[in-house]
DOKOLTI-561150 format. One record per residue (C-alpha): residue in three letters; y, x, z. Coordinates in steps of 0.02 Angstrom, whole numbers, plus 32768, in hexadecimal, padded with zeros to 4 digits. Each point is the difference from the previous one (the first is absolute). Example, Ala and Ser with C-alpha at 12.3 -4.5 7.8 and 13.67 -1.06 7.14 Angstrom:
<nodes>
ALA7F1F82678186SER80AC80457FDF
</nodes>
This chain:
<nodes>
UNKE8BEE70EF363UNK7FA8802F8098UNK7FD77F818082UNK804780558081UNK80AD7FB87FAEUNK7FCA7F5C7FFDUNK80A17FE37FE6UNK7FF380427F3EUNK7F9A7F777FC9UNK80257F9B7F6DUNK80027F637F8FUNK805580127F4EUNK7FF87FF67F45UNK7F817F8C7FA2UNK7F7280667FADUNK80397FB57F51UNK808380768019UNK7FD380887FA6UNK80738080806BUNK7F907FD48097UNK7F6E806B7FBDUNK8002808B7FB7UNK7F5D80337F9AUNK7FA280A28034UNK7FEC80767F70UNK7F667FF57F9EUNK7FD47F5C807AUNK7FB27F787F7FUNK80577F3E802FUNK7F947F81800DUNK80487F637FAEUNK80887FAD8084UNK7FD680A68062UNK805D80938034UNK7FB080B3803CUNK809080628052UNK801180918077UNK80907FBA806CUNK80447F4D8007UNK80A27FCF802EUNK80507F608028UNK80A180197FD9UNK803B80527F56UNK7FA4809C7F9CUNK7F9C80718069UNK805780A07FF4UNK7F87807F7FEDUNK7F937FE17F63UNK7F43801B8007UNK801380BB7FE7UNK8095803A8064UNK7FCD80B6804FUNK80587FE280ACUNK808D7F8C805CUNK80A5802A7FD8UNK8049802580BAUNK7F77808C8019UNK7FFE80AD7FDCUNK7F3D800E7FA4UNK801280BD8035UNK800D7FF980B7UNK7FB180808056UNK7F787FB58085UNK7FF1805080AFUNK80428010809EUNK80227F698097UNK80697F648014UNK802C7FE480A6UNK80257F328011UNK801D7FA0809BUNK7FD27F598050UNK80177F8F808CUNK7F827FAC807DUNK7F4880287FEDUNK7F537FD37FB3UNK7F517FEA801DUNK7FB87FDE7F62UNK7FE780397F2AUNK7FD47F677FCFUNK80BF7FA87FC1UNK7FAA7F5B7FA7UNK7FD67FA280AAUNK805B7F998083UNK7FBC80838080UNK80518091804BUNK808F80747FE3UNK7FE0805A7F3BUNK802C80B28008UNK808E80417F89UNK7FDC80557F63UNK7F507FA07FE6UNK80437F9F7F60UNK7FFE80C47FB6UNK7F417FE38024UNK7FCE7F697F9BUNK80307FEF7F3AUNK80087F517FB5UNK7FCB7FB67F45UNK80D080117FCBUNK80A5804F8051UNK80B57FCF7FECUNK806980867FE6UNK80B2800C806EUNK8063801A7F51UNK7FB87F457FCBUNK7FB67F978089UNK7FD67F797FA9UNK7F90804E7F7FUNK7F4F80478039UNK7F9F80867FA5UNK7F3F80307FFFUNK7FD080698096UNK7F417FF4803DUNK7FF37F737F51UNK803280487F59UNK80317F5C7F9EUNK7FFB7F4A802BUNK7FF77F677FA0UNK80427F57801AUNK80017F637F85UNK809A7FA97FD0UNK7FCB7F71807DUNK7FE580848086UNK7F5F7FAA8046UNK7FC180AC802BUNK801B80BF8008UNK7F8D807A7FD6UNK800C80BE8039UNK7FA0808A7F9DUNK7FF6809A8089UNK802380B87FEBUNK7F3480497FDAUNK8053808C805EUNK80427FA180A4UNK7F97804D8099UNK800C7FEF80BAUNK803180978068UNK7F33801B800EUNK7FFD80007F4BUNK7FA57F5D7FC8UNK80417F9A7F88UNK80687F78800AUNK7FA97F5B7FC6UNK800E7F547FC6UNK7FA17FCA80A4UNK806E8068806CUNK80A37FA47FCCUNK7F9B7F57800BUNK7FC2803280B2UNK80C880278026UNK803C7F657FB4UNK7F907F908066UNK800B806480A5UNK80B57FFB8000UNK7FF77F2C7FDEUNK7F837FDB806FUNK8025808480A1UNK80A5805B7FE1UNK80A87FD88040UNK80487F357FE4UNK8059804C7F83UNK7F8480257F85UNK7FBB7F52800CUNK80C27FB57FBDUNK800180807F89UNK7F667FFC7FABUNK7FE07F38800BUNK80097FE67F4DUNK7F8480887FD4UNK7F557FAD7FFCUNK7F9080847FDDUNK7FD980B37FCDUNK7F83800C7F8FUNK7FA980B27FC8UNK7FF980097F3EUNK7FB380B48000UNK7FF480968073UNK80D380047FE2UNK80487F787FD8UNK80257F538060UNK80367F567FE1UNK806A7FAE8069UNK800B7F477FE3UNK80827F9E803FUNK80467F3A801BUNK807A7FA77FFEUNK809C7FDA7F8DUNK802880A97FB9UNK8039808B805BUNK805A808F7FBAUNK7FE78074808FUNK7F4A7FE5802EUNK7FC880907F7FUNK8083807C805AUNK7FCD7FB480A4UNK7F52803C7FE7UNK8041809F7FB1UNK803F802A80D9UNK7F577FF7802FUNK7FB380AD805AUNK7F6480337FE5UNK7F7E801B8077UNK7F5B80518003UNK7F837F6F801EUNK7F7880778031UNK806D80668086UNK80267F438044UNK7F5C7FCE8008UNK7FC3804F809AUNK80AA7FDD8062UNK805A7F6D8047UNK80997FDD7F82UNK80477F808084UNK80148080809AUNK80798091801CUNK7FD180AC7FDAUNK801D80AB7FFCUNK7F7A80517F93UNK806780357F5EUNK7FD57F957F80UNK7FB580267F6CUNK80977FF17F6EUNK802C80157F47UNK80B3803C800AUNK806180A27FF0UNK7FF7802580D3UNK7F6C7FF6806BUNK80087FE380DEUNK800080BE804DUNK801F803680ACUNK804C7F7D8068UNK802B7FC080C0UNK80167F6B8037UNK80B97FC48037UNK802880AE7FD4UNK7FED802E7F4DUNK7F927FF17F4DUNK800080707F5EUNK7FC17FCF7F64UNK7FCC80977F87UNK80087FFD7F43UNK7F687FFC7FBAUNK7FC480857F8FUNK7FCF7FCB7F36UNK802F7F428026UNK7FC97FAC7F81UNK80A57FA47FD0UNK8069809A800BUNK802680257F3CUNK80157F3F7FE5UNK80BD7FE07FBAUNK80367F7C8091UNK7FD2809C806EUNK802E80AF7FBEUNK8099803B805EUNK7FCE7FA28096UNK7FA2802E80A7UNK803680A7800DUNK7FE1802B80AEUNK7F63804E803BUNK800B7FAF80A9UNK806B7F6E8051UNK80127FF980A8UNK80367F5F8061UNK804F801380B4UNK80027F7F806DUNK80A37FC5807DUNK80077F9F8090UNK80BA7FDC7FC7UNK807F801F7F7BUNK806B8072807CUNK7F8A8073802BUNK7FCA80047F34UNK80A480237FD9UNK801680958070UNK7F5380307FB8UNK804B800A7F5BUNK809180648042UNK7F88807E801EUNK7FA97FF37F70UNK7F5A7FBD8040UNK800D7F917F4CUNK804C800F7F62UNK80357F4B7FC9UNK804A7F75805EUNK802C7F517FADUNK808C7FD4807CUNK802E7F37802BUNK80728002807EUNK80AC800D7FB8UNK8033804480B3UNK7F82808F7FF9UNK803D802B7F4BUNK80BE80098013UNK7FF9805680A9UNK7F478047802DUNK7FF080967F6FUNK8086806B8045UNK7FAF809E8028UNK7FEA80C27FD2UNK7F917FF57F77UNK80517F6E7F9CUNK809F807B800DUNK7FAF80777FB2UNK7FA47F9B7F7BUNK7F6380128032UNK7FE57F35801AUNK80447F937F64UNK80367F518030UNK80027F837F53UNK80147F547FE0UNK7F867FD27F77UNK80477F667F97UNK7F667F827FE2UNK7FF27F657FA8UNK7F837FA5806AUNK800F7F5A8037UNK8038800A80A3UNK7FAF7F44804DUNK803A7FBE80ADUNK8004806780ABUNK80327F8A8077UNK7FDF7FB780B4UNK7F7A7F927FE1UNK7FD77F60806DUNK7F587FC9801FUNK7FFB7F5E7FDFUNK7F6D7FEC805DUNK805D7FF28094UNK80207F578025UNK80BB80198006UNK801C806C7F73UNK7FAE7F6D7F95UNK80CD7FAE8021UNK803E80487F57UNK80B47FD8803BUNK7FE5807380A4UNK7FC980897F8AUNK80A87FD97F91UNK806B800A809EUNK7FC3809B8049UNK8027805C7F41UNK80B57FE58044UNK7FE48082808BUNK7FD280857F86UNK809C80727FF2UNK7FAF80547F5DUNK80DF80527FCFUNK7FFF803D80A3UNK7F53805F8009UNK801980427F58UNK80A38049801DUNK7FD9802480CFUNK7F4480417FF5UNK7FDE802E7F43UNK809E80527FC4UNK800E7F847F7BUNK7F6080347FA7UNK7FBA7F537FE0UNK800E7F577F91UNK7FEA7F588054UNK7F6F7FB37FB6UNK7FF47F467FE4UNK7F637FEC7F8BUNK7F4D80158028UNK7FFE80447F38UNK80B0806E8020UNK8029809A7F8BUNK7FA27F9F7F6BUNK80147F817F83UNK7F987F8A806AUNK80717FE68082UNK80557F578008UNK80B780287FFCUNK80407F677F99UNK7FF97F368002UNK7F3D7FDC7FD0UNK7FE17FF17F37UNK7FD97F687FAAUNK7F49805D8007UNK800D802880A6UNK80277F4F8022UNK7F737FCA7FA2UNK7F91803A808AUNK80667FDD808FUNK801F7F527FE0UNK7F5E7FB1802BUNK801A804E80ABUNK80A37FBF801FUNK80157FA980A8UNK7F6D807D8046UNK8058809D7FDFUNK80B880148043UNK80847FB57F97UNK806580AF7FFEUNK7F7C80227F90UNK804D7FBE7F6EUNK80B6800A801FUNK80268097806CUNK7FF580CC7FD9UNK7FAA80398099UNK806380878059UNK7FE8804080BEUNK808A7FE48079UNK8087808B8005UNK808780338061UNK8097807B7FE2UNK7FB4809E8057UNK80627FF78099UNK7F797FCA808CUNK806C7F598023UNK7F8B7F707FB6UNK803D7F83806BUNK80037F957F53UNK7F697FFF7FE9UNK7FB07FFA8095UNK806C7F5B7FF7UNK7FA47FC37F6DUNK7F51803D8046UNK80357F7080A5UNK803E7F7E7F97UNK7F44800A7F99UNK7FA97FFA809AUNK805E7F7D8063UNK7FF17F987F53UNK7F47801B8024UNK80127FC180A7UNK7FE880B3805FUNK805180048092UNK80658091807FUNK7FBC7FF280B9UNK8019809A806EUNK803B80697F80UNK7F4B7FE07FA0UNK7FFC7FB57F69UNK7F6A7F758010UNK7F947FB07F73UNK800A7F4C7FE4UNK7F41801F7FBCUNK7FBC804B8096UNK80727FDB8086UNK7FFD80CF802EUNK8079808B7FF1UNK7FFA805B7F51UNK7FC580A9803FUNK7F8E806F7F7EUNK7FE280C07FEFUNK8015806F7F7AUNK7F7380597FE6UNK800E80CB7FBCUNK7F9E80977FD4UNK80A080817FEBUNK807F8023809DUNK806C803E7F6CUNK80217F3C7FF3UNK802C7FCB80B2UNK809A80457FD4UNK80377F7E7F74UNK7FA17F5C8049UNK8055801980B2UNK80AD7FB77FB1UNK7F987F787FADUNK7FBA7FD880B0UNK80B480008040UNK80387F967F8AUNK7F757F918016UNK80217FE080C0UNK809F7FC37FDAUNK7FBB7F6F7FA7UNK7F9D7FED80B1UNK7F7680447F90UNK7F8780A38079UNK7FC3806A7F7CUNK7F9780868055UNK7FC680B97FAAUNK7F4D80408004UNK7FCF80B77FA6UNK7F5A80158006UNK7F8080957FC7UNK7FD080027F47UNK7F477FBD802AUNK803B7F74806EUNK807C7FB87F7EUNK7F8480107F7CUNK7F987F988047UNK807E7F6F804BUNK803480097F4DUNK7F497FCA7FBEUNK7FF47F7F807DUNK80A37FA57FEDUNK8028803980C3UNK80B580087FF0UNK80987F83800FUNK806D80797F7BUNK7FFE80AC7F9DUNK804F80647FB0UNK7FA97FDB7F50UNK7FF67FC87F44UNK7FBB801F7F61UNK800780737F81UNK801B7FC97F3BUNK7FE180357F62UNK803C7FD97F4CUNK7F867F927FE3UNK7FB27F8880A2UNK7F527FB77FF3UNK7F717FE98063UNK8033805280A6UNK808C7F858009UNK7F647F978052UNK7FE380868086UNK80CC7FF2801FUNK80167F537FFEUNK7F767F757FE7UNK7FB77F9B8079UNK7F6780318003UNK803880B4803AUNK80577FA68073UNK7F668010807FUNK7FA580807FC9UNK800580A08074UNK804B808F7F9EUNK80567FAB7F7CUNK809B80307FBDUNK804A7F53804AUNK8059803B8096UNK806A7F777FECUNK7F757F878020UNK80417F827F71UNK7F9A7F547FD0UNK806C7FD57F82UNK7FB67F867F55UNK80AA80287FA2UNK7FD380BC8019UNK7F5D7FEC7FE0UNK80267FBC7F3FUNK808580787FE9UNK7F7D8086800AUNK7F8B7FBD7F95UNK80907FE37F84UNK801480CA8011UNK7F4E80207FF1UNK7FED7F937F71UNK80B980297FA3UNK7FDD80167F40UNK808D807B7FF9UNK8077805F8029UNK807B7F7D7FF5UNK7F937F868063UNK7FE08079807FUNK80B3801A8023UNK80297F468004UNK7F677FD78083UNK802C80B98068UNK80BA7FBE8017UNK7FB47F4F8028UNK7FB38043808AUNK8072807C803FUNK80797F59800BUNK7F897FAB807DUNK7FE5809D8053UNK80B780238024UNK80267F508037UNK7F7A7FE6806DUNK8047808F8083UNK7F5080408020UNK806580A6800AUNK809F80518052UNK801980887F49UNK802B809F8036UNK802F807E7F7AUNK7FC0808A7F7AUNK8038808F7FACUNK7FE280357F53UNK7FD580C7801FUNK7F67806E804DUNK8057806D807EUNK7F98809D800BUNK801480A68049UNK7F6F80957FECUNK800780AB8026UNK802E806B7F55UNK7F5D803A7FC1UNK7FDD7F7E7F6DUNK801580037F4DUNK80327F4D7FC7UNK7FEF7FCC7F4AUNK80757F738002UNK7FEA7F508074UNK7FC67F6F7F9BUNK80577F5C7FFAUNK7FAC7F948097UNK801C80998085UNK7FAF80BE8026UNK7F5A802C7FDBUNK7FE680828071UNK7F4380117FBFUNK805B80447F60UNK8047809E8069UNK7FBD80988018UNK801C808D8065UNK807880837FB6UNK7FB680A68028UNK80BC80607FFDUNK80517F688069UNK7F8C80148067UNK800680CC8026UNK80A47FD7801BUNK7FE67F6C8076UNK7F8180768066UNK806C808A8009UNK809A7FBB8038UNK7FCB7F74807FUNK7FDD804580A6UNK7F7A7F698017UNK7F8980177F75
</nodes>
């Protein structure tokens, strides 16, 4: 599980279970000690210590030739780990960590940069022996001190983040030239070893004669399959494969990185990216505007089969997009005017209107899982709700959250009915056609703050809506860069926003939710909430003993979530909607969506491609 999906990040089985661990071959246990190459933290691992290659990849692809990718916006800097600057596409390819997650079992992690790692059955610590073979792109050797030097750097001076997710690792501590010891505290934590397992490497000695906290473009010195080449600014970066990479032949890798070169366009907007692709200036597009994919691929080349358009099944957990209130507006912090204004959100309409009926409602921060609360609370779940009762809304434990809904026709008089009858209960009053807060004595007026025009298109009803309630809801796109950073200072009134899941929540839930992201710039907390009820949900997540227990304290707090209308829910769709050019060769897609770094270029599909597209 890479961090860049910190969304894949887990709590599970206790150790005693002796599915969790799977024992390398030839490894020698130490009494109330397993040595594994992979953990996983939900049932077997699936690939036993000597499996030759994943089974979605083809372990003969041919390597060669250029993937053409595209992006939006800009960037100014290689370095991905800080709060500073823009990262440039394509640089995760650059920097290999201690364990990877593959997409046909997300919740497992096998040895990448570390070969085995052991953990005691009261998972107090974690310790990685490294890959003697591991080198940086310059060729030196990847140490014990360099992954200590990582670990701290990324604690001490890396993104907020880090410091959430890594607060119940104490130390690192070097037991040889390759292997470390990671100690940890608190109760125990089933995903702490896999948490550590995310962590890239980088070279300490490169690092030591620059300044880790400020932007740069220098490429950096790396350990993974890609290294930086020629690049421009606002314009475009390649990465190139490098040649004898040391990690090549290992199993969680044959079959994968097959191109020679990938090469990462940048777009001011998705329009003009789209006609790019038209015209074949790119080969793969991930497409999320259900507009753009029922109507915008209608042209010569798809007719003739030289663009495939698929919708890849997955079985991710698909979390909340949503518009998301900041609470740290003083009147946003009126839960009830947040409640009312979910009335104005015509979800039947826009779904049938704007997205050609492409898209489930969703009503759980946890939706598409297990862990989503869509029952009465448990007599478990109750068991940690009930010394909050009186704090936390009472819907809590006798209502099945859903959103508002109407009948799809655009008339929601009703409940724009119920959305006045809330308000005026709340002592909110009409005057000049402006809806004015008992709280403040002003007229609610906010803005919605967002980084794709693509959007104005479905928040304009929402602002209509809105007015009608006497509520001004203005609409604000800004540039990539700009956004970015209003997001990291909290400089918004609402967004188009959320959080990604995954099967099993842990430690980022803190970043999400707690209060003490609450005021941290560049948390994950857009929400802004300073809530004690959420707070010991999360720790009841962190600390779960179980599967079961994890489940019981994940629906727990998707409950007080739901029914605290931080959030307007918005909706999700269970497929990867891709269209590339026809010059692949595609083993088969794994379960949790495409991994395109499992193609390769098909060196007949392509002669075809070249020689019957008049824009080559």
């Amino acid at each position: 599980m890479k961090i860049l999906t910190a969304a894949l990040i887990c709590a599970g089985l206790t150790f005693s279970v002796t599915t969790a661990f799977v024992t390398e071959a030839g490894a020698q246990d130490k009494p109330g000690v397993k040595i594994s190459h992979g953990l996983t933290l939900l049932d077997d691992l699936k690939y036993p210590a000597d499996f030759k290659h994943l089974d979605h990849v083809n372990p003969n692809a041919p390597k060669g030739g250029t993937l053409r990718r595209y992006t939006i916006g800009t960037f100014d800097t290689f370095n991905p780990y800080t709060i500073k600057g823009n990262p440039s596409a394509g640089v995760s390819q650059v920097y290999e960590t201690l364990m990877t997650s593959p997409l046909d079992e997300i919740s497992a992690e096998y040895g990448l940069i570390a070969e085995s790692v052991e953990v005691p059955a009261d998972l107090s610590y974690a310790t990685f022996t490294l890959r003697p073979e591991a080198r940086f792109h310059d060729g030196s050797p990847i140490t014990a001190d360099d992954v200590i030097w990582t670990f701290e750097t990324l604690k001490n001076d890396g993104a907020p983040f880090y410091r959430f997710y890594y607060k119940n690792i104490v130390q690192a501590v070097k037991l040889g030239t390759h292997k470390v010891k990671f100690e940890f505290t608190g109760p125990p934590n089933r995903e702490l070893p896999q948490i550590t397992g995310q962590l890239p490497v980088m070279s300490k000695k490169w690092w030591s004669t620059r300044d880790f906290t400020k932007t740069s473009l220098e490429p950096p010195m790396g350990s993974g399959p890609y290294r930086i080449g020629a690049f421009e600014p606002g314009r475009f970066v390649e990465i190139d494969r490098v040649k004898n990479w040391w990690g090549a032949n290992l199993p969680i890798n044959i079959g994968q990185n097959n191109f020679d070169r990938i090469r990462f366009d940048y777009y001011r907007d998705q329009t003009v990216a789209l006609e790019a692709f038209k015209s074949r200036r790119y080969d793969i597009r991930n497409e999320n505007a259900s507009l753009v994919w029922a109507t915008g691929y209608d042209f010569p080349a798809r007719k003739a089969g030289q663009v495939k358009l698929e919708e890849v099944r997955h079985a991710r957990p698909t979390g909340m997009q949503a518009f998301v209130f900041n609470t740290r507006r003083e009147q946003f912090q009126d839960p009830v005017l947040r409640q009312a204004m979910a009335y104005a959100f015509d979800f039947e309409w826009s779904n049938k209107n704007l997205f050609y009926g492409q898209y489930a409602r969703t009503s759980s921060y946890f939706s598409n899982s297990e862990l989503a609360a869509t029952e009465l609370p448990s007599k478990d779940e109750l068991a940690l709700l009930e010394p909050w009762r009186g704090k936390i809304p009472d819907e809590v434990f006798t209502t099945v959250y859903a959103p508002p809904s109407t009948d799809g026709s655009g008339k929601i008089r009703k409940n724009l009915r119920i959305a006045l009858r809330l308000l005026k209960k709340a002592g909110y009053k009409i005057e000049n056609n402006k809806l004015i807060s008992p709280k403040t004595g002003k007229a609610v007026a906010f803005e919605i703050l967002l980084v794709s025009p693509a959007f104005e298109r479905i928040v304009t009803p929402f602002s209509q809506n809105l007015k009608r309630l006497g509520i001004v809801a203005g609409v604000r796109t800004v540039d990539q860069s700009q956004y970015i950073n209003r997001l990291r200072s909290f400089d918004y009134d609402m967004i188009v926003g959320g959080a990604g899941q995954s099967e099993s929540p842990g430690n980022e839930q803190r970043d999400y939710w707690s209060s003490a992201a609450a005021d941290r710039q560049g948390s994950r907390n857009t929400i802004g909430i300073k809530n004690p009820a959420i707070d010991a949900l999360i720790d009841k997540i962190v600390d779960a003993q179980d599967r079961k227990s994890l489940v019981t304290a994940t629906r727990a707090l998707d409950r007080v979530l739901q029914w605290n209308h931080y959030v307007i829910p918005q909706w999700h769709v269970r497929i990867d909607r891709i269209a590339y050019w026809d010059r692949f060769g595609i083993s088969t897609h794994p379960k949790y969506g495409a991994d395109v770094m499992s193609w390769w270029i098909d060196p007949a599909k392509d002669a075809a491609l070249k020689n019957g597209n008049k824009n080559p």
